[in-house]
N, C-alpha and C positions, 0 to 999 in steps of 0.2 A: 824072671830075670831078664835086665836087658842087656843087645848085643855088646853094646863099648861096656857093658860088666864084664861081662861073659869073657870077651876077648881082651880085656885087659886081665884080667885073673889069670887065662892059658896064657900068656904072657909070663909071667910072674912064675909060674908051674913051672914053666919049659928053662926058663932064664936061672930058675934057681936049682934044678938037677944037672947031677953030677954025675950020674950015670952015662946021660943021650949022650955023650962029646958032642956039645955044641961050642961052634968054633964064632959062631954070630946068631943074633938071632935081631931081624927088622918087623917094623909092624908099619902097613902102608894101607891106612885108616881109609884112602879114597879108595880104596879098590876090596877093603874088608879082609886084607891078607895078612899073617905073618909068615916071613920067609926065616926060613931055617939054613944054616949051612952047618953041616955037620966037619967033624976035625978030617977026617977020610975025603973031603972035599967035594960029598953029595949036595944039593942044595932040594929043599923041600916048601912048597907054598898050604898053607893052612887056608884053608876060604875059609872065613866065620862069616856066618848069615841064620840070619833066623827061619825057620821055616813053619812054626806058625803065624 
């Protein structure tokens, strides 16, 4: 699997549950992050990167 699969899919995962309370949710492709802001007003960075 490759990573912009990978990380577009958890994307897609995260954007479409209605459970997390997500208030936002960014994907900032230079740096291999998606950033989360939850409705409680935590905010969260996902690193995707391959590690093989």
């Amino acid at each position: 699997m490759e990573l912009n699969y990978f990380r577009d899919k958890l994307f897609d995962l995260l954007n479409d549950s209605e459970e997390m309370e997500i208030a936002d949710l960014n994907a900032d492709i230079q740096n291999n992050l998606l950033i989360v802001r939850t409705e409680d007003g935590n905010v969260f960075e996902i690193v995707c990167q391959c590690m093989s």
